[in-house]
N, C-alpha and C positions, 0 to 999 in steps of 0.2 A: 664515288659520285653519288648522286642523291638525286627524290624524286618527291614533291612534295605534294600533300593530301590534303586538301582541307576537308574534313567529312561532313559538311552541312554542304558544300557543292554538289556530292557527288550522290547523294544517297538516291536520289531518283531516276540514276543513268548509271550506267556501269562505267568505270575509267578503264582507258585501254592506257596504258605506259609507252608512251611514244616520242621522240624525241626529233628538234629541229639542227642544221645544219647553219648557221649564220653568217651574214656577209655584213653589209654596211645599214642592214636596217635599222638596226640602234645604234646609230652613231650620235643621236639627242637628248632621244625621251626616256621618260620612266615607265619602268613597271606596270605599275601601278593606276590602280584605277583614277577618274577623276575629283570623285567627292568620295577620299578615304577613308573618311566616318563609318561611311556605310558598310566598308569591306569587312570592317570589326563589328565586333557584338555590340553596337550602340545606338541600332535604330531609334530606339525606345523615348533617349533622350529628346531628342527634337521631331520625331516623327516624320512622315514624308516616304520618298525614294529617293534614290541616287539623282533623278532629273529636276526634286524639287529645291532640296539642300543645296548648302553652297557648294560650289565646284572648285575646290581646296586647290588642287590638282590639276585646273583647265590647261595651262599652258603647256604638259610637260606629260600628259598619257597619251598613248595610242589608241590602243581599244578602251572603249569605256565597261569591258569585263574584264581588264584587268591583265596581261600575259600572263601572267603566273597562273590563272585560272582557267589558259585555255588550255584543251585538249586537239592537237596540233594533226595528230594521225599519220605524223613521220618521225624520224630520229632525229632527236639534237646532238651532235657532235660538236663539242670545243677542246682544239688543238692551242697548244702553246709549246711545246718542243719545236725551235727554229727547225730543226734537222726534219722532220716530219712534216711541218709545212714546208719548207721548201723541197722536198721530193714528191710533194700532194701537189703544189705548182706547178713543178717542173711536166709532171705528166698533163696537169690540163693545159698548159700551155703551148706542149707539142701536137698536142691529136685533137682538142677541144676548141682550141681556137684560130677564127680564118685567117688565110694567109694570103698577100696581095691579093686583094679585093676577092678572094672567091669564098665561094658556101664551104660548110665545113662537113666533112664525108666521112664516116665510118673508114676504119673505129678509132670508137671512145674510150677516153681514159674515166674510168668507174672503180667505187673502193665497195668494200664490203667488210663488216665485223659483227662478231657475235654479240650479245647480249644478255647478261643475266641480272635478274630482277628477283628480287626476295618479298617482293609482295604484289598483287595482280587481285584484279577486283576493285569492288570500293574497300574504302579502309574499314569500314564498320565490321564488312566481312574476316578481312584479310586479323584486323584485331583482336574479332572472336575465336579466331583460327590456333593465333599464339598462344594464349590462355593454358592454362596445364589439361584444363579439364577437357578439351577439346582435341587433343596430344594421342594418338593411338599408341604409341610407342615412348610418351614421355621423354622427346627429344627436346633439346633447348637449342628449342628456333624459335626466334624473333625474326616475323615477318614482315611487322612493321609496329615502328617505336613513337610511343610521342614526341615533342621537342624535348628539349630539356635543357633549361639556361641556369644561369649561374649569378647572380644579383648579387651586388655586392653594396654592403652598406655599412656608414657610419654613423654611429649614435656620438654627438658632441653635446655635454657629455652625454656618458651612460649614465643611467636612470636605475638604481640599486632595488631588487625587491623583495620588499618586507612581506611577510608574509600573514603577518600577525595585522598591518594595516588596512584600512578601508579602501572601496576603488582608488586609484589616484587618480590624482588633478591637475597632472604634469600637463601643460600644454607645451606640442610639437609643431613645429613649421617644417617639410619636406621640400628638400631642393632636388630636383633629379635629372638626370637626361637616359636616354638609352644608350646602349651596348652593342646592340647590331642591327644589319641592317639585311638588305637580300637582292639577288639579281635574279634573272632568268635561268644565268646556272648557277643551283646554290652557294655553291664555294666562292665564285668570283664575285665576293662582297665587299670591294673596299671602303665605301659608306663615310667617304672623307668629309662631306659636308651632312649627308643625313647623320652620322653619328661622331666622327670623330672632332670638330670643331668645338663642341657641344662640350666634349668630355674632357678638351683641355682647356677650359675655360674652367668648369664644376673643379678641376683637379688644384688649380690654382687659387680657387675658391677656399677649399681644403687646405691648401698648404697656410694661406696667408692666417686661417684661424689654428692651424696646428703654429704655428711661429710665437703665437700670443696665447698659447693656450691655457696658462695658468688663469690671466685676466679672465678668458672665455670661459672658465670652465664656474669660475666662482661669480660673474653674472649670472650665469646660467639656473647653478644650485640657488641664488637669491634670490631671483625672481619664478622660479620651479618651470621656467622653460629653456626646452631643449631644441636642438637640430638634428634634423636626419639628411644625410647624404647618401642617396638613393642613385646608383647605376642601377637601371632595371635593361634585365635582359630574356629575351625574347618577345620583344614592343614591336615587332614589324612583321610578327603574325599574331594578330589580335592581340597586341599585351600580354603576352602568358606572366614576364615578371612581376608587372601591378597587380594583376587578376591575383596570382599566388598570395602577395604581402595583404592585399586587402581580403579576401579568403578567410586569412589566418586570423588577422584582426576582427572578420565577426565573430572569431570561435574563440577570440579570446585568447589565441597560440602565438601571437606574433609580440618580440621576433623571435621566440621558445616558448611551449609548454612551459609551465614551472614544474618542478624536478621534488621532488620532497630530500632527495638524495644528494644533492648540491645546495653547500651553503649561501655560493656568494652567485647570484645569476639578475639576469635585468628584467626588469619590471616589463610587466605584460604593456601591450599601446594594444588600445582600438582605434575605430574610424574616426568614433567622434570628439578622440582628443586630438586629432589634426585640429591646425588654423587655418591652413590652408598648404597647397602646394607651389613650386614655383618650379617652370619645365624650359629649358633651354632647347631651340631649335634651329635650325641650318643657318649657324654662324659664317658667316666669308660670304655672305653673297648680298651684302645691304652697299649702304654708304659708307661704311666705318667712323658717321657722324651718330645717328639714332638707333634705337631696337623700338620697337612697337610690344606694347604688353595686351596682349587679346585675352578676354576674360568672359565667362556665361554673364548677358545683360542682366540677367535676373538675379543674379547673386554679388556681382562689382562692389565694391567698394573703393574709393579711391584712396588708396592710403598714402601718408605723406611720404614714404622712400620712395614710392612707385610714382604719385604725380611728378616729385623733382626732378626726376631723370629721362622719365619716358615719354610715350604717346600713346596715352589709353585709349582701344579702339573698344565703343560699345557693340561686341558683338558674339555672335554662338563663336563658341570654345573650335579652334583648328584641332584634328586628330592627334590624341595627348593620352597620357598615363591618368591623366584628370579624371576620365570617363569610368575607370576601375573602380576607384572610391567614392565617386557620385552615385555611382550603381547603388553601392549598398548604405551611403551615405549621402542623401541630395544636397544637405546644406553645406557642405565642405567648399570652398572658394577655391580655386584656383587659378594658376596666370602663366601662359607662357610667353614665352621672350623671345620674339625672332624678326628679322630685318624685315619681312613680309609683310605686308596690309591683310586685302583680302582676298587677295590668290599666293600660291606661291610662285615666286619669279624666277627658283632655279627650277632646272626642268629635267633635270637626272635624280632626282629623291629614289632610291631604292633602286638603284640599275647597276648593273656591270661598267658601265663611264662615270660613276659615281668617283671622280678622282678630277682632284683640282689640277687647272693649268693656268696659276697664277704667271703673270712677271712684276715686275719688282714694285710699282704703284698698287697694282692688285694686292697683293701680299700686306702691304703697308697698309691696305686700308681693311684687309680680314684680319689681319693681327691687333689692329684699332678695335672693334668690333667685337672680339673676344675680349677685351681689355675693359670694356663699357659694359658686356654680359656680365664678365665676375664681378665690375665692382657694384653693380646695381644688386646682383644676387648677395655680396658679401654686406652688402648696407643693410640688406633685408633680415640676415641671418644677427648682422649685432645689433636693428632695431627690435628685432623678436626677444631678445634676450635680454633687451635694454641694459645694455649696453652703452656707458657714458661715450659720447662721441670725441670726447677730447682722446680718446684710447684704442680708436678705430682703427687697423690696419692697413697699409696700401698693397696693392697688388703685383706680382711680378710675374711675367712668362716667360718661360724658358725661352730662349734668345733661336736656337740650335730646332725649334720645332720639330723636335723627330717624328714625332706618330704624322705629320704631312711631306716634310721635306725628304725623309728617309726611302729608299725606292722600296726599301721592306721593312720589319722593324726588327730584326736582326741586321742591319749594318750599322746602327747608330750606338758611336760608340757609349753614349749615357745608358741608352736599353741594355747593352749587352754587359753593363758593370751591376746592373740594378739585376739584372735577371741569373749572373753566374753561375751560370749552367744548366738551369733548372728547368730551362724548356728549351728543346729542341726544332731548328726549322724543320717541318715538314710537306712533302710531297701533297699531302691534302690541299695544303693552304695555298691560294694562287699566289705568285711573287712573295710568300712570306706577311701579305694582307688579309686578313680575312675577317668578316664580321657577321656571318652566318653563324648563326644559334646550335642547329645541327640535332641530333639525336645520341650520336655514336660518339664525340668527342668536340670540345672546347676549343670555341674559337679563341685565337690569341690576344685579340684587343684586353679580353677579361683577366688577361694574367698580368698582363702590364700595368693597367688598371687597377688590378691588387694591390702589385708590389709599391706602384703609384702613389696609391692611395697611404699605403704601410708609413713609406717616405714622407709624405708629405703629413701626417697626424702623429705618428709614432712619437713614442717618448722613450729614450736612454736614461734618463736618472733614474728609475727605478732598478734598470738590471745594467748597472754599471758595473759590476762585480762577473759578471757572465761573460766568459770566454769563450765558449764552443756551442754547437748547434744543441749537442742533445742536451746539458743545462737549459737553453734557451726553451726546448721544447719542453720539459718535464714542467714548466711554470704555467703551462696552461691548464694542468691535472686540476680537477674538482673545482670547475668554475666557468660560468660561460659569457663571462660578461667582456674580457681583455682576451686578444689573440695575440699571442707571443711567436715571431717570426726572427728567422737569424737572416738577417740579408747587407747586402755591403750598401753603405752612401754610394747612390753613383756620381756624384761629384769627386770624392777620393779613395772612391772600390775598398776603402775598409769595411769590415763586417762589427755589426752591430748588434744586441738582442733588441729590438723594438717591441714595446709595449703599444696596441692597438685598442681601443674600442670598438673593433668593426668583424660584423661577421658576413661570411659567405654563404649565403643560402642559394641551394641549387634547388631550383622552382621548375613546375610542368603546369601544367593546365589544373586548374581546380576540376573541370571538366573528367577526368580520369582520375580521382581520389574521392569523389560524392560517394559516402557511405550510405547504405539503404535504399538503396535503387536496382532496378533492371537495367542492364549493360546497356538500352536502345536509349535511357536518358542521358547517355553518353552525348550519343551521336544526333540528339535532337534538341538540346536543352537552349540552345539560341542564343546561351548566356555568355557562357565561356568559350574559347580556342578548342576547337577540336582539330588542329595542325597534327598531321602527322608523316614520319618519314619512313620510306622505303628505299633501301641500298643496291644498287646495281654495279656489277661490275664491266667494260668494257675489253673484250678480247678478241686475238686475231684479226687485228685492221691489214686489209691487205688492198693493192693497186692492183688491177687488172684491165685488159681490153675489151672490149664490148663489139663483135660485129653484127652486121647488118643483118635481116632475117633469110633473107635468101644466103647468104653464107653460109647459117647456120641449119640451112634443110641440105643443101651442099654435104655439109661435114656430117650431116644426119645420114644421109643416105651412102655418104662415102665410112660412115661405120658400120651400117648394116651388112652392105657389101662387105666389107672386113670380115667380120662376123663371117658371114656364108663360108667365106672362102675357107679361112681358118677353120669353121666347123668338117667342112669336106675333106680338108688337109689331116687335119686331125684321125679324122672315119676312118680314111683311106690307110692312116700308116698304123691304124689301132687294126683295121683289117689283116692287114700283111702282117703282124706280129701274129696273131693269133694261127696264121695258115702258117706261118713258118714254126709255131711251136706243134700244131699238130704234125707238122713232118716229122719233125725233128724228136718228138718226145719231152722234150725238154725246156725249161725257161731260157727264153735268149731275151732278156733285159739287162 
């Protein structure tokens, strides 16, 4: 389990580690603040406070600070072993609750268990704490870790760099959605419409341009623009994945450093060769007739993919990956795409009920709705590249929707032909769901999403001669441009070498990498995520009875007594030994 920090909350108060117990109080809402703008590093943009900006959010939060940001000053306990709750019922229900019509009397069914926590204090402290140089005995403890996500992205095509050339002049258009998402208790993030919707639409998006991708690739190189297919991950505490990629890109490193030692590697991108962005958001919850494209009034432009299909709303930007590279780049345009005007209208964004309960109309018209997302997004990506339209692709969605319809995403049999063997369900993950970012290990949405992604861009003609893994792997040596994976079609579980354009960059906060500073502009800089986690383990959950207090001064005094008695019993026969060994001379024990 896990305990999360954000260290600009907490620096002026000490955090106590405390945890709640839950019943039916989120059975609706989110998380999450009301105007989630503000919760991230982007006052700056529009100015104001959370009371004056839009309220992104009104329908669907509780406290306007946020759950996740309070400090509760009890225990959160969440059970989901049936066996465990029903003997944690069984007892409140025999001794805790009345029975024909009368009050309910001592004693009470009450639980108790321990708790260990590996970081205590604010984080600022608890981080300085881990450090080596703070270490008496140089022990490797980590107290508390930052987040740490895993972004995964595609260059269509890749962008080859010369090194001997001038800046280049590539112009990029970014499509992206996020990766995860977060509840109250970390783990239990199934983030079905805040993230998963989103990302089987962009995935479809990908396939239909890896299908035609010869066509795509020699538009592309024609006209020297490219696409990036952007899963950014860790977007649902402050952006840490934008924050990271846009980071890189003022310094010049994204998506690698250039190597002097590597011949064939891809061309450095900054900020200001985006064209713009385009952000997919909480797909299944519209009409599955329109999307709405909300965009900064001060930067819009209407362009002709975007008028034909959509309903441009002139207004500030809803909480988006947009704000990452606006930061360091204002003029960058961006657009996201989601069934909402100007609130949002589902009202579990970022919660533990974050899980769809479609029936068969419902379905029919979110499955519409992802349908209308990728092809507006896929029109954009082949007018970017212009791309003759007589040669545009249509779109197709997996029929079987596993990443919603599956109760986990190890039962579906397509996931589990695609993934062979290579990741295991685990215990961490609630029901096999999870899309919590984490610190300690990787949610599962981003391996599917990988291999997803492999599937659906990958190309075979090149390593058609390649029979086994480690051939397929020795093709990635001395070169960072193509990721050579061996994984089976899961349509007919044969194994393939696939040739990728796509890399995995595992990101953290820019925040925790600023070189040339004191450790406290860490934790003050206003700019970046300063998210971080601390691990606890729960032990010895036990049931017990509780009585009354007059009972318990009863058994108080009836142990004292005890006590007395035994103490004089004791005296008495410790006496009589002694007189009889001095009679006798001798040990009589």
């Amino acid at each position: 389990s896990a305990t999360l920090f954000p260290i600009s909350r907490f620096l002026n108060s000490p955090f106590k580690t405390k945890h709640l117990h839950l019943a039916d109080f989120f059975r609706t809402y989110s998380t999450v603040i009301d105007c989630i703008e503000i919760e991230s590093c982007f006052i700056d943009v529009y100015g104001g406070d959370c009371s004056s900006t839009n309220p992104w959010n009104e329908q669907g939060y509780i406290l306007s600070e946020g759950l996740r940001n309070i400090d509760w000053n009890i225990q959160i306990l969440y059970m989901e072993n049936q066996t465990h709750i029903s003997q944690v019922k069984k007892c409140h229900d025999v001794f805790n609750v009345p029975k024909n019509g009368s009050s309910v009397s001592f004693p009470f069914c009450a639980a108790s268990f321990g708790v260990f926590n590996t970081g205590a204090g604010s984080t600022e402290i608890c981080y300085r704490r881990s450090k080596p140089s703070a270490r008496l005995f140089d022990l490797n403890i980590e107290s508390r870790d930052p987040l740490v996500g895993v972004n995964v992205m595609l260059y269509l095509p890749p962008k080859f760099y010369n090194e001997t050339a001038v800046r280049s002049s590539t112009r990029y258009l970014m499509l992206s959605s996020r990766l995860d998402s977060f509840g109250l208790i970390p783990e239990i993030s199934p983030g079905e419409i805040s993230v998963v919707t989103s990302i089987i639409a962009l995935l479809a998006v990908a396939r239909a341009i890896g299908q035609h991708f010869a066509v795509f690739e020699r538009a592309a190189y024609t006209s020297d623009r490219h696409v990036i297919i952007a899963f950014f991950d860790g977007e649902s505490f402050d952006y840490i994945g934008s924050s990271d990629v846009s980071y890189d890109m003022m310094k010049g490193e994204f998506p690698r450093k250039p190597r002097s030692d590597i011949k064939t590697q891809l061309d450095p991108i900054i900020t200001s060769q985006l064209d713009g962005l385009i952000e997919l958001q909480q797909l299944g919850t519209g009409n599955g007739r329109e999307l709405n494209a909300h965009a900064d009034g001060s930067q819009v432009r209407t362009e002709r993919y975007i008028r034909s299909k959509l309903n441009l709303l002139d207004s500030k930007m809803p909480p988006s990956s947009w704000y990452s590279f606006e930061r360091s780049s204002p003029s960058i345009r961006g657009i996201v795409l989601a069934p909402f005007r100007k609130k949002y209208e589902y009202s579990r964004i970022n919660s533990m009920l974050d899980r769809v309960q479609w029936n068969a109309t419902q379905r029919s018209t979110a499955f519409s709705e992802v349908i209308i997302a990728a092809s507006a997004v896929l029109r954009a990506a082949m007018d970017h590249v212009r791309l003759p339209a007589a040669q545009k692709p249509t779109i197709k969605i997996d029929s079987e929707f596993c990443f919603i319809d599956s109760s986990d995403w190890f039962s579906c049999e397509f996931f589990n032909r695609i993934n062979g063997g290579r990741f295991k369900p685990s215990s961490e993950f609630y029901s096999g769901k999870s899309t919590y970012v984490s610190a300690g290990y990787r949610n599962p949405i981003r391996f599917f999403v990988e291999w997803l992604a492999i599937y659906a861009t990958g190309s075979t003609a090149h390593t058609s001669n390649v029979k086994d893994k480690k051939t397929c792997d020795d093709l990635g040596k001395d070169q960072n441009v193509y990721l050579f994976t061996w994984q089976a079609d899961p349509i007919t579980g044969t194994y393939y070498c696939y040739r990728t354009s796509m890399i995995v960059h595992q990101v953290n906060s820019p925040a925790f990498r600023i070189d040339g500073v004191v450790l406290f502009h860490y934790f003050s800089n206003g700019t970046y995520s300063t998210w971080t986690e601390s691990l606890y383990n729960i032990e010895n959950l036990q049931l017990y009875l509780v009585e009354e207090e007059s009972f318990e001064k009863v058994m108080l005094c009836l142990g004292v007594a005890l006590a007395l008695i035994s103490f004089l019993v004791i005296n008495t026969l410790f006496c009589i030994v002694m007189y009889l060994r001095g009679r006798h001379g001798e040990d009589i024990l």
